[in-house]
PDB file of N, H, CA, C and O in Angstrom:
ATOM      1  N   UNK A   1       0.841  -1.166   0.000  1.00  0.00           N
ATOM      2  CA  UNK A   1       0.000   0.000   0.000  1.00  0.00           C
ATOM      3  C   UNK A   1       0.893   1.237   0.000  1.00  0.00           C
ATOM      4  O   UNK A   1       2.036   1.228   0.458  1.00  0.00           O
ATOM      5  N   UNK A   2       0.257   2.383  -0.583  1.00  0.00           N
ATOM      6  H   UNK A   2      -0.671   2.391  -0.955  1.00  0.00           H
ATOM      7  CA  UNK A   2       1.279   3.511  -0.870  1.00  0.00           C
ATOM      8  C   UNK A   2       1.027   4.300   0.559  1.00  0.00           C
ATOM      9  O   UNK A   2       0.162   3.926   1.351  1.00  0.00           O
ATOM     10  N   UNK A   3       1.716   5.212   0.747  1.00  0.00           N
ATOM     11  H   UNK A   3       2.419   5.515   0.103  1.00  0.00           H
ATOM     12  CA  UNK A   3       2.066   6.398   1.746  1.00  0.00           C
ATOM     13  C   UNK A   3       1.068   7.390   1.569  1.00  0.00           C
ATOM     14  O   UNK A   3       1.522   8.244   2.331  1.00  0.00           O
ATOM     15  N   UNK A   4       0.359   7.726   1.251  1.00  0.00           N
ATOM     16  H   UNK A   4      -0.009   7.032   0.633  1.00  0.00           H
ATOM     17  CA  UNK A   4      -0.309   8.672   0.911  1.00  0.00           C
ATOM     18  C   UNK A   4       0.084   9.684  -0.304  1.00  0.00           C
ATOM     19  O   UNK A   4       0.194   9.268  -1.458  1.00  0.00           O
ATOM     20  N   UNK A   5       0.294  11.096   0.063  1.00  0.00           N
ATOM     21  H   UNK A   5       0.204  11.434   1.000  1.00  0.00           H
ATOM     22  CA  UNK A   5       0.065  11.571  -1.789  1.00  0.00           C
ATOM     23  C   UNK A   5       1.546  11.209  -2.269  1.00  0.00           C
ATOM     24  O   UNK A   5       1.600  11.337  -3.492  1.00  0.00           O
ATOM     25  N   UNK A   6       2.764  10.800  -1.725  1.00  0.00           N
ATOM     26  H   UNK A   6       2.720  10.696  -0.732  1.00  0.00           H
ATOM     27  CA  UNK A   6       3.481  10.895  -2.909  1.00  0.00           C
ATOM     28  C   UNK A   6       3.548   9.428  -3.848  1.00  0.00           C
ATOM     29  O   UNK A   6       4.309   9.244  -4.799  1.00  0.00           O
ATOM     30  N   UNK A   7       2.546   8.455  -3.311  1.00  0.00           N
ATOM     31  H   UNK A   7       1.929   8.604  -2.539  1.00  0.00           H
ATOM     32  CA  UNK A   7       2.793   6.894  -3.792  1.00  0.00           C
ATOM     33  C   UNK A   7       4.104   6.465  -3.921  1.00  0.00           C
ATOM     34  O   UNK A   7       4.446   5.960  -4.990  1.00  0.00           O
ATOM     35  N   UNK A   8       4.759   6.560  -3.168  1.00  0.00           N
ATOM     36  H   UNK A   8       4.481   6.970  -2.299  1.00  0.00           H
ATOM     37  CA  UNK A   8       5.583   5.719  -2.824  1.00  0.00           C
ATOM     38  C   UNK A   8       6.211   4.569  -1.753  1.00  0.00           C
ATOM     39  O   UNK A   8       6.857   5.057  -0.825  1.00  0.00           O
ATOM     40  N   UNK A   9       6.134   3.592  -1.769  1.00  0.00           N
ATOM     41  H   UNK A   9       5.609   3.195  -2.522  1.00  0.00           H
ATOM     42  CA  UNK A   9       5.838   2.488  -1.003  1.00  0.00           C
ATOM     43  C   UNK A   9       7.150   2.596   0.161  1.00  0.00           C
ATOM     44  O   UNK A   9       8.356   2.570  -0.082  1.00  0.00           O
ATOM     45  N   UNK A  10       6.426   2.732   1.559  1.00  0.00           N
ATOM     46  H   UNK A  10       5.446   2.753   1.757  1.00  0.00           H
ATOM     47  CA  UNK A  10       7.857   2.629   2.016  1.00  0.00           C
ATOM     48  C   UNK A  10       7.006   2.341   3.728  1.00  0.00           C
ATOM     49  O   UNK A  10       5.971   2.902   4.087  1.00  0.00           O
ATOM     50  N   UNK A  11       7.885   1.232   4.615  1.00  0.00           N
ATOM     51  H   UNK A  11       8.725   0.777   4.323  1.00  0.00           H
ATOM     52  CA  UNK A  11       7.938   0.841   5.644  1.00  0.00           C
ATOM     53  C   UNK A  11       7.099   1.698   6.299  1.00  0.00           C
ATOM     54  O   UNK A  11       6.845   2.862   5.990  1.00  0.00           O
ATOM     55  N   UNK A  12       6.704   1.098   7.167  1.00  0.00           N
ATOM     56  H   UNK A  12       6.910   0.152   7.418  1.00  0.00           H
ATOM     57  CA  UNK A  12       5.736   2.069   8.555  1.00  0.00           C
ATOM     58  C   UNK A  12       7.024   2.481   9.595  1.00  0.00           C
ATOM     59  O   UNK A  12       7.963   1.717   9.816  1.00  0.00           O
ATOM     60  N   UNK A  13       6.902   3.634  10.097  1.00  0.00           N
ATOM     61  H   UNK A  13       6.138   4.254   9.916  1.00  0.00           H
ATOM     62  CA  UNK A  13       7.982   4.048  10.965  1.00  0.00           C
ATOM     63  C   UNK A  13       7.466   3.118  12.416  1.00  0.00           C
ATOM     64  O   UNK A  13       6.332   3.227  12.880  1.00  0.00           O
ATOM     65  N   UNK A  14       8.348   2.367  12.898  1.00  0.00           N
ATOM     66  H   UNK A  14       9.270   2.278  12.521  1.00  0.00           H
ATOM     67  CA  UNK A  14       7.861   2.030  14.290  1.00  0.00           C
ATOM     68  C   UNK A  14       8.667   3.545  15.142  1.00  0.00           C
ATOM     69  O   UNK A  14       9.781   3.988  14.863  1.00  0.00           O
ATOM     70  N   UNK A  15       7.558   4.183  16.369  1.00  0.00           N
ATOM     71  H   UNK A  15       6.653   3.823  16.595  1.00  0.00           H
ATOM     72  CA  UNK A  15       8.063   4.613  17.172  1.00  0.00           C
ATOM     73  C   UNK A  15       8.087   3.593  18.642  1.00  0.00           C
ATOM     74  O   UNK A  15       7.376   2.613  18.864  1.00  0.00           O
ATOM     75  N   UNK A  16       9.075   4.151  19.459  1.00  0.00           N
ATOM     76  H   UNK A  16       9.653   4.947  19.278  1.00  0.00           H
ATOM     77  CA  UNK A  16       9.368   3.502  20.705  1.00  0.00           C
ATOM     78  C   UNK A  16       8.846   4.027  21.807  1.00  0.00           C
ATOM     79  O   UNK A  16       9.112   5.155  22.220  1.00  0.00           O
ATOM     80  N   UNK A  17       8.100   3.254  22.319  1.00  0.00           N
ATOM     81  H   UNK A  17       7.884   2.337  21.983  1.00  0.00           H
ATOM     82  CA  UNK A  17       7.271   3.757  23.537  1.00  0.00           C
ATOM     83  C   UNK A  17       8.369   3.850  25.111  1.00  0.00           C
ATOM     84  O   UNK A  17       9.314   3.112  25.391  1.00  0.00           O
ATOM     85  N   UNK A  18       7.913   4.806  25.766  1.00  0.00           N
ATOM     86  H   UNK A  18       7.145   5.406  25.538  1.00  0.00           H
ATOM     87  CA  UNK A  18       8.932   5.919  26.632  1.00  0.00           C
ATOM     88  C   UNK A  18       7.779   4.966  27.853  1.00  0.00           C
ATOM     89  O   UNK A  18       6.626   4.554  27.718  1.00  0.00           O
ATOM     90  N   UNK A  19       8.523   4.918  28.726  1.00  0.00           N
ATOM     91  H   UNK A  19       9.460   5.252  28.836  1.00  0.00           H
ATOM     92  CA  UNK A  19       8.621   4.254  30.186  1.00  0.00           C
ATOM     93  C   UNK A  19       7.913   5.248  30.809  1.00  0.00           C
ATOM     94  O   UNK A  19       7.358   6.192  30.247  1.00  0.00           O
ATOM     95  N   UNK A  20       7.951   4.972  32.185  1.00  0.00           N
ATOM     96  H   UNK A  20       8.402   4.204  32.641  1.00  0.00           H
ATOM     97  CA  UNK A  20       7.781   5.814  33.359  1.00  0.00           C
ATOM     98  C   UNK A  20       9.148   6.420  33.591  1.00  0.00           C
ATOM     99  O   UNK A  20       9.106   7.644  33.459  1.00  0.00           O
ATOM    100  N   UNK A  21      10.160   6.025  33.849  1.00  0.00           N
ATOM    101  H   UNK A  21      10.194   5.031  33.956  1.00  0.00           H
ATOM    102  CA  UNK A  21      11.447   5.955  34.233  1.00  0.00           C
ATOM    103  C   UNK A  21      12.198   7.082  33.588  1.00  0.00           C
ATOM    104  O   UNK A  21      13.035   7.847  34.066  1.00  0.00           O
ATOM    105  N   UNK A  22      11.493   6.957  31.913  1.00  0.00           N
ATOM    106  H   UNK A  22      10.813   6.335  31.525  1.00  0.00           H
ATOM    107  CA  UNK A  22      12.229   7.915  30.672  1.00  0.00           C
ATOM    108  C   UNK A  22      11.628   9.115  30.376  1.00  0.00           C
ATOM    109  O   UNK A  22      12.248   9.854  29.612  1.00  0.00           O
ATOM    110  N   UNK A  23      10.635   9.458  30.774  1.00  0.00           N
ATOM    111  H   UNK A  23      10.132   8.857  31.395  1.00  0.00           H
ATOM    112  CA  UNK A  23       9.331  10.519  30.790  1.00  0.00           C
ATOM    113  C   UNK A  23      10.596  11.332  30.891  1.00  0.00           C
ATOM    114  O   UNK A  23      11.720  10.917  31.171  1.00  0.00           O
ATOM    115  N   UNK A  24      10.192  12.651  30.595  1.00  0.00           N
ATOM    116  H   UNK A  24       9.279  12.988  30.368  1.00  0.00           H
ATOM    117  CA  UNK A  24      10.705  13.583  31.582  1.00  0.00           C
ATOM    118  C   UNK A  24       9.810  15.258  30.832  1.00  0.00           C
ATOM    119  O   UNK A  24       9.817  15.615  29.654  1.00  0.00           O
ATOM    120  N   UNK A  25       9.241  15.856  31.854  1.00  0.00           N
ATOM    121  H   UNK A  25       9.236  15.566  32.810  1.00  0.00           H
ATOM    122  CA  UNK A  25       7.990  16.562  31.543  1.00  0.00           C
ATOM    123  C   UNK A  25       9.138  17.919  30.803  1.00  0.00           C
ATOM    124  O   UNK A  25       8.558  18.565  29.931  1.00  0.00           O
ATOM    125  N   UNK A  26      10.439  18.312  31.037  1.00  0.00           N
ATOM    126  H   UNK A  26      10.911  17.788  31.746  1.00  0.00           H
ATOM    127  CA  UNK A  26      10.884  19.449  30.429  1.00  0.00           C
ATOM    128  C   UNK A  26      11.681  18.967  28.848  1.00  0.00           C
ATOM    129  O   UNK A  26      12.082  19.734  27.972  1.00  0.00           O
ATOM    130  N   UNK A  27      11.724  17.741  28.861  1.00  0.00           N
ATOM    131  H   UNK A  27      11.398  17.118  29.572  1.00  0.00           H
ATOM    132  CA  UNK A  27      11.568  17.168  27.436  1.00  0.00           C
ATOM    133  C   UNK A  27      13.527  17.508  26.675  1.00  0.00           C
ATOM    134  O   UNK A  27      14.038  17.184  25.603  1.00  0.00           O
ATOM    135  N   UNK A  28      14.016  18.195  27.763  1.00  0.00           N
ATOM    136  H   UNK A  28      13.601  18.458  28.634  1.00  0.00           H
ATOM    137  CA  UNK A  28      15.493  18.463  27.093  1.00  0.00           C
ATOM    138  C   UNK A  28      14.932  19.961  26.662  1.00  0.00           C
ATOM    139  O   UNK A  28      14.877  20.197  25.455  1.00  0.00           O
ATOM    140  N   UNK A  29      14.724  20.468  27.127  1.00  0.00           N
ATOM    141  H   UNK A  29      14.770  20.276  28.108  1.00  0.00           H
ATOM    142  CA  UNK A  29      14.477  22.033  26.893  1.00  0.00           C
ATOM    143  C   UNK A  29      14.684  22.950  28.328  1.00  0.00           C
ATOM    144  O   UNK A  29      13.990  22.854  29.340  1.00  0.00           O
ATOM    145  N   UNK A  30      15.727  23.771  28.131  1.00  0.00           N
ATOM    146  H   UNK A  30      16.290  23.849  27.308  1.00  0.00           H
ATOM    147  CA  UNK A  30      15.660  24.222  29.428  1.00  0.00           C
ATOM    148  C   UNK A  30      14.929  25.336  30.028  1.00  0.00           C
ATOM    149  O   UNK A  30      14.795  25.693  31.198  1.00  0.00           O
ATOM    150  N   UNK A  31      14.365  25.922  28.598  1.00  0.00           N
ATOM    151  H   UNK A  31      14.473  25.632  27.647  1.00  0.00           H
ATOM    152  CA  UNK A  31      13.338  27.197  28.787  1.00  0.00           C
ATOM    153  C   UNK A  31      12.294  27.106  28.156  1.00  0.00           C
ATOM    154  O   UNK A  31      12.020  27.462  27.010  1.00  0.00           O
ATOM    155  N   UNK A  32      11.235  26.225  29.542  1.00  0.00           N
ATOM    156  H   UNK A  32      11.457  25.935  30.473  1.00  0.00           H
ATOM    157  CA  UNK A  32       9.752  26.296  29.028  1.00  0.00           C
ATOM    158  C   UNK A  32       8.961  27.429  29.871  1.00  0.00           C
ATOM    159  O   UNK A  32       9.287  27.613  31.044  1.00  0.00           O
ATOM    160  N   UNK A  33       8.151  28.024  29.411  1.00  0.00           N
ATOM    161  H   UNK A  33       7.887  27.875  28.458  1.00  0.00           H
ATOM    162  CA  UNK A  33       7.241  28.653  30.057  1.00  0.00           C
ATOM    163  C   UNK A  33       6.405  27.868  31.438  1.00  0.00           C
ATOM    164  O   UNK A  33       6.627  26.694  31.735  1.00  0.00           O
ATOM    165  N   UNK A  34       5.482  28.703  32.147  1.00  0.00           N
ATOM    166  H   UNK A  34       5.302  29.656  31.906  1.00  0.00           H
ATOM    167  CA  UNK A  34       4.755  28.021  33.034  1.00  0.00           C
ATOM    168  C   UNK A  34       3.747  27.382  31.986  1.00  0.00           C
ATOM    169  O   UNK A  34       3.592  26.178  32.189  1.00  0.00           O
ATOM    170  N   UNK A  35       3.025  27.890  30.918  1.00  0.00           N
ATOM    171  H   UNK A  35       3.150  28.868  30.754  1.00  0.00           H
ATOM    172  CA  UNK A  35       1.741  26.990  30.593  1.00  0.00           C
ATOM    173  C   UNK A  35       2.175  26.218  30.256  1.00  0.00           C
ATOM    174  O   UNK A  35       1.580  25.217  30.655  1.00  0.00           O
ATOM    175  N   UNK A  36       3.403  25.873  29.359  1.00  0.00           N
ATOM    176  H   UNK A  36       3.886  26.686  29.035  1.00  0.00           H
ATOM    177  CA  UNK A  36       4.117  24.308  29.085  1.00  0.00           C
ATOM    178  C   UNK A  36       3.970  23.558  29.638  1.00  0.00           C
ATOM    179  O   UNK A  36       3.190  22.609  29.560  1.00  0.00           O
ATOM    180  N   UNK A  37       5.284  24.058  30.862  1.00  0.00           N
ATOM    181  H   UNK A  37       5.917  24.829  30.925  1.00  0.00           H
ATOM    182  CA  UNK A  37       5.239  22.384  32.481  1.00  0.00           C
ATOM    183  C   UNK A  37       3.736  22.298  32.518  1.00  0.00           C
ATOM    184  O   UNK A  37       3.250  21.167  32.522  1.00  0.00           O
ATOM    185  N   UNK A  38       2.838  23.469  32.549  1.00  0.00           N
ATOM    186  H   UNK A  38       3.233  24.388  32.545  1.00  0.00           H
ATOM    187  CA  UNK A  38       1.514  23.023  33.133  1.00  0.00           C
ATOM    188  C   UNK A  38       1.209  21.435  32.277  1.00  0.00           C
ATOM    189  O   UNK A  38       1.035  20.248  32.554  1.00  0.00           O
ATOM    190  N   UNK A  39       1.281  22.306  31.133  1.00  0.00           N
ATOM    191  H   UNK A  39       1.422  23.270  30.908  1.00  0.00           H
ATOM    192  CA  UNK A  39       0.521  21.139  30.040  1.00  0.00           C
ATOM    193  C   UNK A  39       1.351  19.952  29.812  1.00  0.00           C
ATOM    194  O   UNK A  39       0.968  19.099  29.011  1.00  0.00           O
ATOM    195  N   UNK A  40       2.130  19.864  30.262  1.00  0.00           N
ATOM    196  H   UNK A  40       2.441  20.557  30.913  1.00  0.00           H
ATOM    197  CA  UNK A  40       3.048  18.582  29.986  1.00  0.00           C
ATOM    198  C   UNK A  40       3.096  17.794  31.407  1.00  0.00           C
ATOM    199  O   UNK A  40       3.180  16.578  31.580  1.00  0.00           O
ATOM    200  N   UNK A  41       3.033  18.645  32.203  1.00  0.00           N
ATOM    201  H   UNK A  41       2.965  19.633  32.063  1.00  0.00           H
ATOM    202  CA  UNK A  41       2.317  17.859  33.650  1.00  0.00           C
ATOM    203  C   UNK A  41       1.358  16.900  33.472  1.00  0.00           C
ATOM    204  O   UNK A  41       1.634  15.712  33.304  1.00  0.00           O
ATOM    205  N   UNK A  42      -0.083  17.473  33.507  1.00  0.00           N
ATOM    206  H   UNK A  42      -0.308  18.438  33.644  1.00  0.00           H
ATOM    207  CA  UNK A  42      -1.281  17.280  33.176  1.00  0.00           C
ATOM    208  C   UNK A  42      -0.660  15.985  32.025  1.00  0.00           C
ATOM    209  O   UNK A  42      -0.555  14.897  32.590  1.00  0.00           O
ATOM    210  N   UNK A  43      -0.266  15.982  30.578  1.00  0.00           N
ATOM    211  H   UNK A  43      -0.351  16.867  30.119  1.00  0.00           H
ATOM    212  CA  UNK A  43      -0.161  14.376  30.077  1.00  0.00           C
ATOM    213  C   UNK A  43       0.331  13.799  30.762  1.00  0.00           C
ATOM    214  O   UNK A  43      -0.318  12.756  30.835  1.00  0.00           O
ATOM    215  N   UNK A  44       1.740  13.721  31.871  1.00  0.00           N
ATOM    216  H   UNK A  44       2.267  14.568  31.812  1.00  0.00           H
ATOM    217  CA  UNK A  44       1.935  13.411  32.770  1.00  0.00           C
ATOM    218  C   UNK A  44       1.363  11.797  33.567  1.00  0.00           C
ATOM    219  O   UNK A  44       1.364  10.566  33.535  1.00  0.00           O
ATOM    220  N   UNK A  45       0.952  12.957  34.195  1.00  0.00           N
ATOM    221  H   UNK A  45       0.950  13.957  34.220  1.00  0.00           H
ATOM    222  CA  UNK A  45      -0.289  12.691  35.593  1.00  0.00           C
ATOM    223  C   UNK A  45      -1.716  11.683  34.263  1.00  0.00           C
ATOM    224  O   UNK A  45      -1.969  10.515  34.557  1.00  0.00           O
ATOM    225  N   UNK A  46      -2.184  12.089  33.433  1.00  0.00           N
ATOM    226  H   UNK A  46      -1.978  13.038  33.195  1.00  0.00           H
ATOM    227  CA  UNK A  46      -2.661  11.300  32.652  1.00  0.00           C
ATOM    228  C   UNK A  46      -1.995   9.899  32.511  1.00  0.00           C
ATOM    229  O   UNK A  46      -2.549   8.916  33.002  1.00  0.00           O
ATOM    230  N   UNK A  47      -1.080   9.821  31.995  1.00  0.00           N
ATOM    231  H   UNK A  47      -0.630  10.620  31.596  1.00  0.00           H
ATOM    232  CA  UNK A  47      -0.546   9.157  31.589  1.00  0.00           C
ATOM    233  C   UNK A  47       0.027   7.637  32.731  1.00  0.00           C
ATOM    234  O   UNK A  47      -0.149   6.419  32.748  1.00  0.00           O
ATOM    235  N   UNK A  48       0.661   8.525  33.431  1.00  0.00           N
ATOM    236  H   UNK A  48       0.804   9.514  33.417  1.00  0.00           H
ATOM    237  CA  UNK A  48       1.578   7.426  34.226  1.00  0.00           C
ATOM    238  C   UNK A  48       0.650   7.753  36.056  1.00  0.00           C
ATOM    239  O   UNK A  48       0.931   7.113  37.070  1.00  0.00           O
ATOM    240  N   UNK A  49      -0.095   8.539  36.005  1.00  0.00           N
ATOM    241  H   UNK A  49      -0.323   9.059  35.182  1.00  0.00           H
ATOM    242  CA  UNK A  49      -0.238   8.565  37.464  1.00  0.00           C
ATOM    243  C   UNK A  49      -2.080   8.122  37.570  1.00  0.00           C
ATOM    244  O   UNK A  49      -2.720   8.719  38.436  1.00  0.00           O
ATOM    245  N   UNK A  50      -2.563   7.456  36.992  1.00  0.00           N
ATOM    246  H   UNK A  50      -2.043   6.971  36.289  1.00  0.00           H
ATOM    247  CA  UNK A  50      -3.921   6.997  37.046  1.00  0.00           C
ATOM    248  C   UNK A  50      -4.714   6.146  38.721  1.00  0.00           C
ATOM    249  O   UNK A  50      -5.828   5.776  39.092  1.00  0.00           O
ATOM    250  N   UNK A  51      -3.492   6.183  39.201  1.00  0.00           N
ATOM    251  H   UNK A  51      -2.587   6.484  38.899  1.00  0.00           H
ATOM    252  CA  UNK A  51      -4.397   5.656  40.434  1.00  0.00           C
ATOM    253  C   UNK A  51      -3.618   6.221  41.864  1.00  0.00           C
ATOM    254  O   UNK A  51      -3.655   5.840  43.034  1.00  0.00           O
ATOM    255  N   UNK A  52      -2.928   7.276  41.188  1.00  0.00           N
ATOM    256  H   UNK A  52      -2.898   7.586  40.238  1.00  0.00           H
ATOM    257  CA  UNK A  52      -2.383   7.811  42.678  1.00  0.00           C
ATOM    258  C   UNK A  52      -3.642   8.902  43.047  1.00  0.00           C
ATOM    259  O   UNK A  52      -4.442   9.492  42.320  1.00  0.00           O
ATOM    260  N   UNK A  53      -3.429   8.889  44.570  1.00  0.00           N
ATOM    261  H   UNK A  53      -2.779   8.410  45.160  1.00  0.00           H
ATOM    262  CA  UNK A  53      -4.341   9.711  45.329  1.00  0.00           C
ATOM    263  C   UNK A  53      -4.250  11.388  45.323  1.00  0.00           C
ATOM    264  O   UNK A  53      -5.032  12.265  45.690  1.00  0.00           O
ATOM    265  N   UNK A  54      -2.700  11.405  44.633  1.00  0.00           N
ATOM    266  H   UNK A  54      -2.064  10.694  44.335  1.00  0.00           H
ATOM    267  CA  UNK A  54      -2.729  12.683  45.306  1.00  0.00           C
ATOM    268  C   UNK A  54      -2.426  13.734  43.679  1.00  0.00           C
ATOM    269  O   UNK A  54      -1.826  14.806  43.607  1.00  0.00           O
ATOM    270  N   UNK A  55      -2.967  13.086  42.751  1.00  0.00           N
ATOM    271  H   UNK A  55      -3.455  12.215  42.810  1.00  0.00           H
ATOM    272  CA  UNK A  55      -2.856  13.384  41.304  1.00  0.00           C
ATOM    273  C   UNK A  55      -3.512  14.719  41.089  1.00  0.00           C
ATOM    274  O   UNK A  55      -3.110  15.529  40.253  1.00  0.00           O
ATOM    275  N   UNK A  56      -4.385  14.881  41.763  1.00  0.00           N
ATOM    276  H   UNK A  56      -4.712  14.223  42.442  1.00  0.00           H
ATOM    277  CA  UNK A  56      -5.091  16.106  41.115  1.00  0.00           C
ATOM    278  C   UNK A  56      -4.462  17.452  42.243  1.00  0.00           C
ATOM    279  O   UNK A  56      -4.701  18.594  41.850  1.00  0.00           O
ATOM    280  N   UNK A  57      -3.715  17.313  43.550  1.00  0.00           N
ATOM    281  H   UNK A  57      -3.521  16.385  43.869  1.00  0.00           H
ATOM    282  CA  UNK A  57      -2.979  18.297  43.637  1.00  0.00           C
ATOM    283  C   UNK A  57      -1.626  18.447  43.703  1.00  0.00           C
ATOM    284  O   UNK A  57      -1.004  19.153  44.497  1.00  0.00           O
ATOM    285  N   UNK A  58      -1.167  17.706  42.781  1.00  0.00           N
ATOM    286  H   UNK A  58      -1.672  17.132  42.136  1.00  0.00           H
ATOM    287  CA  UNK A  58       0.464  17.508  42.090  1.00  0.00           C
ATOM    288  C   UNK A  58       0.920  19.140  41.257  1.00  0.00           C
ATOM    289  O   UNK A  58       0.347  19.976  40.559  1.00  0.00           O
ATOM    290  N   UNK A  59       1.900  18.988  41.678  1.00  0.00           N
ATOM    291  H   UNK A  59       2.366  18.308  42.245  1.00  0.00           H
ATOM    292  CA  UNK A  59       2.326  20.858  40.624  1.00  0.00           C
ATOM    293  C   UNK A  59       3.854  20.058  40.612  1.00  0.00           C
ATOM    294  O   UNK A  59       4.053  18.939  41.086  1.00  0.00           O
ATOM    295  N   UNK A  60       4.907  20.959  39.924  1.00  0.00           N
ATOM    296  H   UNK A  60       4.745  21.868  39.539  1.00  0.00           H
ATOM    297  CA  UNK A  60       5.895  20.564  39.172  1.00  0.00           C
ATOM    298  C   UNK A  60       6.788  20.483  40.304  1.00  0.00           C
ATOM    299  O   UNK A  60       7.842  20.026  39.861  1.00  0.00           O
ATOM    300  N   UNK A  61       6.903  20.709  41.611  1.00  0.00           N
ATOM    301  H   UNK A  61       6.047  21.081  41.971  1.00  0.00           H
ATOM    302  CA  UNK A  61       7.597  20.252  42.935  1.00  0.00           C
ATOM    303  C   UNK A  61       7.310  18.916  43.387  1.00  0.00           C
ATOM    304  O   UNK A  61       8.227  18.102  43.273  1.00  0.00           O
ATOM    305  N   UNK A  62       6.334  18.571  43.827  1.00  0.00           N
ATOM    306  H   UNK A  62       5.589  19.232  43.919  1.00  0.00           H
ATOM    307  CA  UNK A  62       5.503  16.971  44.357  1.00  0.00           C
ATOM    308  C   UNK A  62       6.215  16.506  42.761  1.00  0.00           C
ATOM    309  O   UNK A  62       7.324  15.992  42.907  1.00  0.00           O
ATOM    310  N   UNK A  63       5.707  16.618  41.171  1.00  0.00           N
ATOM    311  H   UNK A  63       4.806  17.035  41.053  1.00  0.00           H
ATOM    312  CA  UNK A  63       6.339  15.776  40.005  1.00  0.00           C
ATOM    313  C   UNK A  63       8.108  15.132  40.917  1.00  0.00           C
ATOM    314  O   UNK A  63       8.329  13.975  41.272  1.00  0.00           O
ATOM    315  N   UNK A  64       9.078  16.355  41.063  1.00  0.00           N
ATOM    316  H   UNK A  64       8.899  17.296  40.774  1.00  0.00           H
ATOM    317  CA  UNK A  64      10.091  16.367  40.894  1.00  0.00           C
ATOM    318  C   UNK A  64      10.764  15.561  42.264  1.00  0.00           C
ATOM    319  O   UNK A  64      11.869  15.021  42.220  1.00  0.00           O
ATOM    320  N   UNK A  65       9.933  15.583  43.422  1.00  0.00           N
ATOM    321  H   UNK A  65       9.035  16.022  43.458  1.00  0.00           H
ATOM    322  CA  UNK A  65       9.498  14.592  44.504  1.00  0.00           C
ATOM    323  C   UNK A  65       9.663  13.224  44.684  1.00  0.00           C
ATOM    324  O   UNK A  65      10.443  12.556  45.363  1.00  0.00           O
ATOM    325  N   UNK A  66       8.282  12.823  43.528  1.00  0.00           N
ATOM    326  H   UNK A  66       7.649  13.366  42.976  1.00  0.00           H
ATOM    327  CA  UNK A  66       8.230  11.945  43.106  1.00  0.00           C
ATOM    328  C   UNK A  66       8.877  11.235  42.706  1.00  0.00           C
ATOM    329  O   UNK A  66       8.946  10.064  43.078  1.00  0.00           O
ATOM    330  N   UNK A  67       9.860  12.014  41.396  1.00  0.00           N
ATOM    331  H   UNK A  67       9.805  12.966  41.094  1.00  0.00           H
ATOM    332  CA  UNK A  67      10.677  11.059  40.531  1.00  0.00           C
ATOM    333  C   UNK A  67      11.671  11.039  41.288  1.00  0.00           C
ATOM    334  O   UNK A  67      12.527  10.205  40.990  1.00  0.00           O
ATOM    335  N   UNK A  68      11.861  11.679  42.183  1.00  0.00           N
ATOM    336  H   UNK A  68      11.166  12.356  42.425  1.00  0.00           H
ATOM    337  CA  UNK A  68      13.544  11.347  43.070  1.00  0.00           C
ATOM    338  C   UNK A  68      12.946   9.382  43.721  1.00  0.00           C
ATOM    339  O   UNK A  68      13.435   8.258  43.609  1.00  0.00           O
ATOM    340  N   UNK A  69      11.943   9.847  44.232  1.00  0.00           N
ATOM    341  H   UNK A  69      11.546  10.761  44.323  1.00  0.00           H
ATOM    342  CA  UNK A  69      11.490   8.564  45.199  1.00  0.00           C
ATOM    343  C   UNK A  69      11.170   7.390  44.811  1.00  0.00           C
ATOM    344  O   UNK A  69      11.094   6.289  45.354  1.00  0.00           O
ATOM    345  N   UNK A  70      10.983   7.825  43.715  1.00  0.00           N
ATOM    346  H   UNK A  70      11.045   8.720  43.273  1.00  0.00           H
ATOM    347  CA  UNK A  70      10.399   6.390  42.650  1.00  0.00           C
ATOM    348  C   UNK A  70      12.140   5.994  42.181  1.00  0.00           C
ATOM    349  O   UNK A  70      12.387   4.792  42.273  1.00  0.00           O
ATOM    350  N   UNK A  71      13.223   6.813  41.742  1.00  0.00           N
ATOM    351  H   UNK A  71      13.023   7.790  41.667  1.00  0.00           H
ATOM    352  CA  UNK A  71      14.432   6.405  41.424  1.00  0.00           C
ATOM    353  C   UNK A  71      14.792   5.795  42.837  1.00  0.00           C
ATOM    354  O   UNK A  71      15.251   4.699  42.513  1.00  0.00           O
ATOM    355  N   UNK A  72      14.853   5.868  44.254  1.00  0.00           N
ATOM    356  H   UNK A  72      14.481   6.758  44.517  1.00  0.00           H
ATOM    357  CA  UNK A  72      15.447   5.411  45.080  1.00  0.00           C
ATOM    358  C   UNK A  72      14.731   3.951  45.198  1.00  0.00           C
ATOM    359  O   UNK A  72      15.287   2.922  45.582  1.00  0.00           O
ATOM    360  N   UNK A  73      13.700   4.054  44.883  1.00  0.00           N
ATOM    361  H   UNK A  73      13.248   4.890  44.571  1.00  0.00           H
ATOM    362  CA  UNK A  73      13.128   2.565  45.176  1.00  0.00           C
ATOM    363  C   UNK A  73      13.715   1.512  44.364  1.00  0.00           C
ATOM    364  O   UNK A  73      13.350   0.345  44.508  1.00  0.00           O
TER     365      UNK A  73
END
């Protein structure tokens, strides 16, 4: 099957799915704004934090908390 408009036949890209471990909400950028972290929190907490209790009053301190505590374990 072709690629769409240029018809040319070529492999499906596999991407590699990112851990808990490999996340990291500033992404290798060292200057994000606040609505960024916000919004990259929030997939976050979507994402990897679905049954913690304390998810909905997490801000980018408790995140950074976290990932220390989860690495010591």
């Amino acid at each position: 099957m072709t690629c769409g408009g240029c018809s040319k036949r070529r492999a499906a890209q596999v991407t590699k799915r990112q851990s808990k471990e490999d996340y990291n909400i500033m992404g290798g950028y060292a200057n994000l704004n606040d609505r960024q972290i916000k919004a990259r929190l929030e997939v976050y907490k979507r994402k990897y934090c679905k049954e913690c209790l304390k998810r909905y009053d997490c801000d980018y301190k408790n995140y950074l908390e976290c990932r220390k505590s989860a690495k010591i374990k």
